[in-house]
C-alpha positions in Angstrom: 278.5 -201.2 -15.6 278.8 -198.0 -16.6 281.2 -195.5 -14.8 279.2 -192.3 -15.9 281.5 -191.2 -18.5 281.0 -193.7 -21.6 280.3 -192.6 -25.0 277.2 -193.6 -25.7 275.0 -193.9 -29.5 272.1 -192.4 -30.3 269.7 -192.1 -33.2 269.0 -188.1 -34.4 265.5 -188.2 -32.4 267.2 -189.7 -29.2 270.1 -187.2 -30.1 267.6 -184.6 -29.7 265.6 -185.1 -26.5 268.9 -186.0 -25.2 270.3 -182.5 -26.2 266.7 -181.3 -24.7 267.8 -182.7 -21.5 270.6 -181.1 -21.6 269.3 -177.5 -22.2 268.3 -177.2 -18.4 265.2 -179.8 -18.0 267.1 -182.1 -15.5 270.8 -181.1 -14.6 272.9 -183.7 -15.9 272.5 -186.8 -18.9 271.1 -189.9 -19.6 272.7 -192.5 -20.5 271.6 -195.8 -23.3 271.5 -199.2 -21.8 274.6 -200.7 -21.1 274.0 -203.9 -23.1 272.2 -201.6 -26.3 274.5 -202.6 -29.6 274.0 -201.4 -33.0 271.3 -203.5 -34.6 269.8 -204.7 -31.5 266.4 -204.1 -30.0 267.0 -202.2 -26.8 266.5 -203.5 -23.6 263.0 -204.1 -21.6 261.2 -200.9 -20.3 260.9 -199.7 -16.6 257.8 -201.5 -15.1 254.6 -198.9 -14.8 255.5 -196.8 -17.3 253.5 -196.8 -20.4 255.2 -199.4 -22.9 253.2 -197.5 -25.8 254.5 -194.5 -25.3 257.3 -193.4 -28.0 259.5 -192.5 -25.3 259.9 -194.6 -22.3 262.6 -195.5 -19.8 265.2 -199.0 -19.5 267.1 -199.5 -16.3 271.3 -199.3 -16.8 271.8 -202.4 -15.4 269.8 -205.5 -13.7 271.7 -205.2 -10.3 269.3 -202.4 -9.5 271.6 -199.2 -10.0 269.5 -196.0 -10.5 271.6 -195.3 -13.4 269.0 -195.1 -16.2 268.2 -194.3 -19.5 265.3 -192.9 -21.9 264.8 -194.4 -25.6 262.4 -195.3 -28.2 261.4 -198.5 -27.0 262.4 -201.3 -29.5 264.1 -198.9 -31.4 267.4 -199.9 -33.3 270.6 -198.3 -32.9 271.4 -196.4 -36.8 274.4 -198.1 -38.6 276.4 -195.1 -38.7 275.9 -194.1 -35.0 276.4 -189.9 -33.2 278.5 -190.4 -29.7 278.0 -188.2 -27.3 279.3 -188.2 -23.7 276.5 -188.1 -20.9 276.5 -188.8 -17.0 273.7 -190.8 -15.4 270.8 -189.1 -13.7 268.4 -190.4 -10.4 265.4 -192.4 -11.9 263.1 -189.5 -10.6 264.9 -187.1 -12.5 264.4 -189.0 -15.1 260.7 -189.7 -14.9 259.9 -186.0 -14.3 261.8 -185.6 -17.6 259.5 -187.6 -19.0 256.9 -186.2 -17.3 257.6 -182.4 -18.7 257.8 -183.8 -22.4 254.3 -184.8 -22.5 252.8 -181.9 -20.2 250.0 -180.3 -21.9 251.6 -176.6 -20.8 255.1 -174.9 -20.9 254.6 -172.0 -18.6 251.6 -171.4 -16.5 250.2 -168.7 -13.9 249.3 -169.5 -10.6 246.6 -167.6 -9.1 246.5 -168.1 -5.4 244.3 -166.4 -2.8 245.4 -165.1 0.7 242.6 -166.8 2.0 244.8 -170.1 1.1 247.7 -169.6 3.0 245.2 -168.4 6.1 244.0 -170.7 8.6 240.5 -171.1 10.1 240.3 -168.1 11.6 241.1 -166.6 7.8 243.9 -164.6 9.0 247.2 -164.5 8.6 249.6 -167.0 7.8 249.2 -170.9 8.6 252.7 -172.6 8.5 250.9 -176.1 7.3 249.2 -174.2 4.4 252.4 -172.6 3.5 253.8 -175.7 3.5 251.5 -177.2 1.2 251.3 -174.7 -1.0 255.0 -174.4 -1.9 255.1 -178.3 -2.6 252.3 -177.7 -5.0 254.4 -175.1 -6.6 257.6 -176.9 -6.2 255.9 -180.4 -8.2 254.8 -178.5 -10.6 258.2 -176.6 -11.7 260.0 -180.0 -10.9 258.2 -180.7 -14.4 260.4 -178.5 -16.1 257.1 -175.9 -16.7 257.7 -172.0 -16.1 256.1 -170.9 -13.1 254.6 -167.4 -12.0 252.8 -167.4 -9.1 250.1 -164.2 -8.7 249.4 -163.9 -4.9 246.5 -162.3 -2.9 246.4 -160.4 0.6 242.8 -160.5 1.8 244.3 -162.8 4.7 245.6 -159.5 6.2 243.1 -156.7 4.5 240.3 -156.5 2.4 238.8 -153.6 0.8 235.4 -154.8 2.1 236.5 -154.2 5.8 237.4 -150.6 5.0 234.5 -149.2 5.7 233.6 -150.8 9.2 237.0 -149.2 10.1 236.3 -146.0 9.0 239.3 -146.5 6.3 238.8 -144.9 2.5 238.2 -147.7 -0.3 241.6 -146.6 -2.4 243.8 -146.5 1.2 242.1 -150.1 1.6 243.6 -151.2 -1.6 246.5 -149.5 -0.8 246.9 -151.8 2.3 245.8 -154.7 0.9 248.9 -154.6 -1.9 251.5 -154.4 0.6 249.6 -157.5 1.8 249.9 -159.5 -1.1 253.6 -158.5 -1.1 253.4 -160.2 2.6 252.2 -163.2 1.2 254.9 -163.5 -1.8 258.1 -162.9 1.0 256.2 -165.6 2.7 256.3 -168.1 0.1 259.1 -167.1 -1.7 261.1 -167.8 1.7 259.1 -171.1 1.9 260.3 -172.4 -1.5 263.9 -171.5 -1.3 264.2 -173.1 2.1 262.6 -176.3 -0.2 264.8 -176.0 -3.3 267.8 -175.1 -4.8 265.4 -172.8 -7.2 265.9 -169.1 -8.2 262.5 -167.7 -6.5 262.2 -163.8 -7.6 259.5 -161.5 -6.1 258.3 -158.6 -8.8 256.0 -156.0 -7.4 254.0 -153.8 -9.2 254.3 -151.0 -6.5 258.2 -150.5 -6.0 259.3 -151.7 -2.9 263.4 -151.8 -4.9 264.8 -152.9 -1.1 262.9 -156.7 -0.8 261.5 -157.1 -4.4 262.3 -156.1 -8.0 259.7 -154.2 -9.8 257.6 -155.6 -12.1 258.8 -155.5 -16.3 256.6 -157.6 -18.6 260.6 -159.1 -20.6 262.6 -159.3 -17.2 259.6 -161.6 -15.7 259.6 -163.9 -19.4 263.5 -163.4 -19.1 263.3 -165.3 -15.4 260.5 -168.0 -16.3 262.6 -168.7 -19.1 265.7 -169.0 -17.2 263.9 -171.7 -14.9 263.4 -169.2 -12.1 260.1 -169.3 -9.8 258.4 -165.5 -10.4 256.1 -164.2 -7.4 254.3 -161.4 -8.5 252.6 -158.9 -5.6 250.9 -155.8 -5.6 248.2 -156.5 -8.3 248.7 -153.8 -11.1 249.6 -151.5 -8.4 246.0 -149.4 -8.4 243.1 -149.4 -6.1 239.5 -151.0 -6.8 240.7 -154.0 -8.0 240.8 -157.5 -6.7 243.4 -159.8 -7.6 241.3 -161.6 -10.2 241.9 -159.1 -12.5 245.5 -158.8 -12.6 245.9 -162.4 -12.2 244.5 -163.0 -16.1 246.1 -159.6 -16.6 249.7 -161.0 -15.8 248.9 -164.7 -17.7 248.3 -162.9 -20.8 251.3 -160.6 -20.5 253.5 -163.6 -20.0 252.2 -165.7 -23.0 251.1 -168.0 -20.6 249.8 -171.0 -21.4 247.0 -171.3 -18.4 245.5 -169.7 -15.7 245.5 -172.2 -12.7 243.2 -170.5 -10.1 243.0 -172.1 -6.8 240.4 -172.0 -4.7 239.9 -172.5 -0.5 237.1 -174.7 0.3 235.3 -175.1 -3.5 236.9 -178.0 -5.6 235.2 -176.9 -9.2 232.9 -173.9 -10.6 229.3 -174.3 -9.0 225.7 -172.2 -10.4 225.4 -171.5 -6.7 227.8 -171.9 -3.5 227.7 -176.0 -2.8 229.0 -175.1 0.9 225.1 -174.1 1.3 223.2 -175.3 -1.2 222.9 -179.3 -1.7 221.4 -178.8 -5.1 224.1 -177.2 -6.9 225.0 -177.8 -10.1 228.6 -178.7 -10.6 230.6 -177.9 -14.2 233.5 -180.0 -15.6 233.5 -177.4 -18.5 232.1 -173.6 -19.4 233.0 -170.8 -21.4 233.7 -167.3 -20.6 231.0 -166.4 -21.5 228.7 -169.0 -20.1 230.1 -168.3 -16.9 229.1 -164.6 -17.3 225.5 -165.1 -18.5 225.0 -167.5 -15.2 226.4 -165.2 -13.3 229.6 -167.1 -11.5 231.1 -165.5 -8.8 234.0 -168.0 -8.3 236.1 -165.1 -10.4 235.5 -161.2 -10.7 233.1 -160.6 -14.2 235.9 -158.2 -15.6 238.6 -161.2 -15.1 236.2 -163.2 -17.6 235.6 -161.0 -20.0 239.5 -160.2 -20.4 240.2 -163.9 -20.8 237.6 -164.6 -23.4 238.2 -162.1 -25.0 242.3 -163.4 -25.6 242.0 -166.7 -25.4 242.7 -167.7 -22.2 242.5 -171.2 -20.6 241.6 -170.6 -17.0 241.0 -174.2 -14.3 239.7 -173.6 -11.5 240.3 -176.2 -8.8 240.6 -177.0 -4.8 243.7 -175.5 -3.1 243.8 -178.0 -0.6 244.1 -181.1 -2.7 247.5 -182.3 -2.7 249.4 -182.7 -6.4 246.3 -181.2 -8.1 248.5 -178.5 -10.3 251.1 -181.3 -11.3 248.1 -183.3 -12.1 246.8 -180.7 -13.9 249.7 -180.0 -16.2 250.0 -183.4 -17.0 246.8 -183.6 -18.6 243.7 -184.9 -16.2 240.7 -183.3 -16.3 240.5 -182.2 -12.6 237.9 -179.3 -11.2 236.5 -176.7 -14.0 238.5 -176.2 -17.3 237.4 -172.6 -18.7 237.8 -171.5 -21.9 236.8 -168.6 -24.9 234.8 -171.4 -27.1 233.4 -174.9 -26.7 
């Protein structure tokens, strides 16, 4: 068996995911099959994963040791072999590798509502929904995919509610920023109590004591550095919702996708399917389909900025559980949004 520490062979393709690997995706190596020679077929794969795939996993050793290691399957070891000198990884680490190799996005923005960390009542913060929500954050960066996460305040404030309260619409705003900013303490103090991630908080109205500010390369500069980015405070200026800045921020970070969750609505509807039994459901729409039916799911001004660059925007059910991993990984899962057909 191996003792963690053996030189191991690999062809220049295995060489390179294994150097991948290496570059921060899991924190340690893989190593080759114990029993893997040169000119021998490597060893049977994992079973469950997909056989087909040109890079699948083989168990160390047949005495059950979660030692592991990734190869082509049936691949043969090159007659003039590279060594290099790896230490075993857990097989979940592993399989999340393999997981963040064939995600369909590197980095992605998360769009969540305060509404979604609320409980019934809509106000405030429910520890369950916290909960959940930084384990869907959590599965989806375990993939090795940059996170942001854009949050929302209208748990605590709205501007709607300003004028029963005899409050101005801009002061409204004003309130409802330093709620989002609430919400992103909140879950930033729920996913480092999770993990052993960097979790930064960037504000776009200073607040230099509990959160940086926001600037566009510092917040690539952390995604890229594997950290967890909260942003709060929308763009920092009144009359706008959170929708807004939400594609505002994705496109600024060269995101690949805008994940927007929703409370209570599991896809894009022509009408609200909470009260009407005959809506229409969409797997698909464009930007500009979605304006011309007039969706409400998203302000109009957030879909016109997102066709307009290019954005891919899903919209899908808060509430689900693994939905944004699932997502990521491919499946076609609530409304996929884009500029063209």
């Amino acid at each position: 068996m191996f003792d963690g520490q053996q030189s191991v062979n690999l062809d220049p393709e295995t060489e390179f995911l294994f150097r991948f690997a290496h570059c921060g995706l899991v924190r340690g190596f893989a190593l080759l099959h114990q029993s893997a020679r040169k000119d021998q077929p490597l060893s049977e794969p994992v079973e469950g994963l997909d056989h087909e795939d040109p890079i699948t996993w083989i168990a160390n050793d047949d005495a059950g040791s979660d030692q592991v290691a990734w190869v082509r399957h049936g691949a043969v070891l090159p007659a003039a072999p590279r060594s290099i000198t790896g230490a075993a990884v857990l097989v979940d680490d592993l399989v999340r590798m393999k997981e963040s190799l064939v995600s369909r996005y590197q980095r992605v923005v998360l769009k969540l509502s305060g509404e979604a960390l609320a409980g019934s009542s809509g106000w405030g913060v429910e520890p369950d929904r916290l909960a959940h929500l930084s384990e869907e954050v959590l599965a989806v960066h375990d993939l090795g995919i940059q996170v942001a996460v854009v949050v929302g305040g209208g748990n605590y404030f709205r501007g709607r509610m300003a004028e029963g309260w005899g409050i101005g619409r801009a002061e409204a705003d004003n309130i409802g920023m330093l709620g989002t900013v609430m919400n992103a303490l909140m879950l930033r103090g729920a996913l480092t109590g999770r993990t052993g991630a960097d979790v930064r908080v960037m504000t776009a109205v200073p607040i230099q004591s509990v959160a940086e500010p926001f600037i566009r390369l510092r917040a690539i500069s952390h995604l890229e550095q594997g950290r967890i980015v909260i942003l709060a405070g929308g763009i920092g200026q009144p009359y706008v919702t959170t929708d807004y800045p939400s594609v505002q921020r994705a496109l600024e970070l060269d995101a690949d996708a805008l994940l927007v969750a929703k409370r209570d609505i599991d896809a894009v509807y022509d009408k609200d399917p909470n009260l009407h039994d005959d809506a229409v459901r969409f797997d698909r729409l464009t930007y500009q389909e979605a304006v011309a039916r007039g969706i409400k799911v998203m302000d109009t001004s957030a879909f016109v900025l997102a066709g307009e660059q290019g954005l891919t925007m899903h919209i899908f059910d808060v509430a689900q559980q693994q939905l944004m991993r699932r997502i990521c990984l491919g499946e076609n899962i609530g409304t996929l949004i884009t500029a063209s057909d």
